[in-house]
C-alpha positions in Angstrom: 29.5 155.7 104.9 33.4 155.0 105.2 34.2 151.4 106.7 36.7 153.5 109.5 35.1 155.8 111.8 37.3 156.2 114.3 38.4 159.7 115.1 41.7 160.1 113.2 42.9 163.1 111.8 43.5 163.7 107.8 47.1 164.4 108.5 49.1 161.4 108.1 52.2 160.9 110.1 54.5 160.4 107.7 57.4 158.7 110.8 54.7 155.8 110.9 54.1 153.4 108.7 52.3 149.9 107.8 51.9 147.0 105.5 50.3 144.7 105.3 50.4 140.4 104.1 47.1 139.4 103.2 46.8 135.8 101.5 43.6 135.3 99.3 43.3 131.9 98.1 46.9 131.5 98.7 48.0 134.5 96.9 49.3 137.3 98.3 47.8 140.8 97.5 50.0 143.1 96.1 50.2 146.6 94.1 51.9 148.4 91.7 53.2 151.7 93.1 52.8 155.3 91.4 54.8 157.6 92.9 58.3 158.2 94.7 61.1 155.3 95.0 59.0 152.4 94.3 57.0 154.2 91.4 56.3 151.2 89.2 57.1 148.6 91.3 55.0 146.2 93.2 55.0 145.7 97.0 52.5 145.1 100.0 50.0 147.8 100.2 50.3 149.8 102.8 50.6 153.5 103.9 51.1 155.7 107.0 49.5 155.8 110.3 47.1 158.9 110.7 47.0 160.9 114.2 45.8 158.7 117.2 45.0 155.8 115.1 46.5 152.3 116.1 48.5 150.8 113.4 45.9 147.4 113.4 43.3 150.2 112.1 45.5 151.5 110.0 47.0 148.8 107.7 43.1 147.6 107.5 41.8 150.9 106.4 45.2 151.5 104.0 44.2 147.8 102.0 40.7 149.1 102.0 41.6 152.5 100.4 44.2 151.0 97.9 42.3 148.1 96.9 39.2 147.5 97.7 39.9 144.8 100.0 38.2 144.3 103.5 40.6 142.4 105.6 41.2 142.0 109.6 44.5 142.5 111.0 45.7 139.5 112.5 49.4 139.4 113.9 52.3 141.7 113.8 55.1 140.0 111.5 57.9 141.9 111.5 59.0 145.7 112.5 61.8 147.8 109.9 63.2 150.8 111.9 65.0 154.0 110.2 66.2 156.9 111.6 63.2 159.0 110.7 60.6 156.0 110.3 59.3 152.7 111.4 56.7 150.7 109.9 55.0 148.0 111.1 54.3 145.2 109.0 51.0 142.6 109.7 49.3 140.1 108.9 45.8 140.1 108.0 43.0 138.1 107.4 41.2 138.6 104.0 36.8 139.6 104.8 35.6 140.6 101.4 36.0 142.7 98.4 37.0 142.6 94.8 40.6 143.3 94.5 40.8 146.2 92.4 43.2 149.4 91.9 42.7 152.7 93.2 44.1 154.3 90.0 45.5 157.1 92.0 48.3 155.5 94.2 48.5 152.1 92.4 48.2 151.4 89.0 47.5 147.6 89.4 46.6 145.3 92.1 47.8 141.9 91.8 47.3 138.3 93.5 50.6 136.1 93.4 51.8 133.4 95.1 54.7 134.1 97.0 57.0 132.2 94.8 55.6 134.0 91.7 56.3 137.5 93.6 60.0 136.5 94.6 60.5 135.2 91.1 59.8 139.0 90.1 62.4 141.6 89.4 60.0 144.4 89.7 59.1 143.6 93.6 60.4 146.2 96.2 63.2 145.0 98.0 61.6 145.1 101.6 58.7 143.4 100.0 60.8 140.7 99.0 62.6 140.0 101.8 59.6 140.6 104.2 57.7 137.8 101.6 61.4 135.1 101.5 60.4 135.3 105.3 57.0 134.8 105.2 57.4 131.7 102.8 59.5 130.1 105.7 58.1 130.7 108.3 54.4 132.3 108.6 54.0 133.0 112.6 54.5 136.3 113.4 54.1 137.8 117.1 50.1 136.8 118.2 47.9 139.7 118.9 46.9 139.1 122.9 43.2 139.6 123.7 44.1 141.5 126.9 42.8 145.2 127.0 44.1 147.8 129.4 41.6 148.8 132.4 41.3 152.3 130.8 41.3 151.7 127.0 39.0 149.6 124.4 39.5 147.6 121.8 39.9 150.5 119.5 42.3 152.5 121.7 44.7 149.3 122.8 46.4 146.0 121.2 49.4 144.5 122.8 51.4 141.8 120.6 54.0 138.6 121.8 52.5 138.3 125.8 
């Protein structure tokens, strides 16, 4: 039974993206790409937001798939914007799991400390200037508990108010 059952689609929306910071005993989690640009590389894990499914499900249920990890999303850090793609990067609170690789999209998972993953000259360059910000400041914009009168939890989240 998959950790994620809300009603999503299989077709990812490749214009939509997350990733996510998640500190476990005051390393970050980290993996080591496969495929396209970053093949080889290591960055947050992450991945694209299916059809109808809110980017705090996502980046929970992309960790989980990648490695293993059960974590809560906990505050949206920091947004990068393209022309044909945003992605949304959080933070999230580690819940359980053994970090481990996926062997299909990663070929490593790794637990650094940030200074160890700046130190690196195989880390992503987003990941690395998402992580110099991260080490200054860790606040990103707070996830509000408010709810719209005609959504749930799972159909709503509102960040910064």
């Amino acid at each position: 039974m998959s950790l994620f059952k809300k009603k999503t689609t299989e077709q990812n929306n490749k214009s939509f993206a997350v990733c996510g910071i998640v500190e476990i005993e005051g390393k970050i989690l980290l993996v080591r790409h496969t495929y396209g640009t970053a093949k080889e590389r290591i960055l947050l894990p992450g991945g694209y937001v299916k059809e109808k499914e809110l980017p705090t499900i996502a980046i929970e249920r992309e960790i989980f798939e990648e490695t293993g990890v059960v974590c809560k999303s906990k505050d949206l850090y920091s947004m990068q914007f393209k022309s044909e793609q945003w992605c949304a990067v959080f933070t999230a609170n580690y819940v359980s799991g053994e970090p481990k690789s996926d062997g299909y999209e990663n070929s490593e998972v790794l637990l650094l400390s940030v200074d160890e993953a700046l130190a690196r000259e195989d880390l992503t360059n987003m990941s690395r200037e998402i992580l110099k910000s991260y080490k200054e400041n860790k606040n990103g914009l707070k996830k509000s508990d408010y709810i719209s009168k005609n959504c749930t939890a799972e159909d709503y989240a509102i960040f910064g108010v």
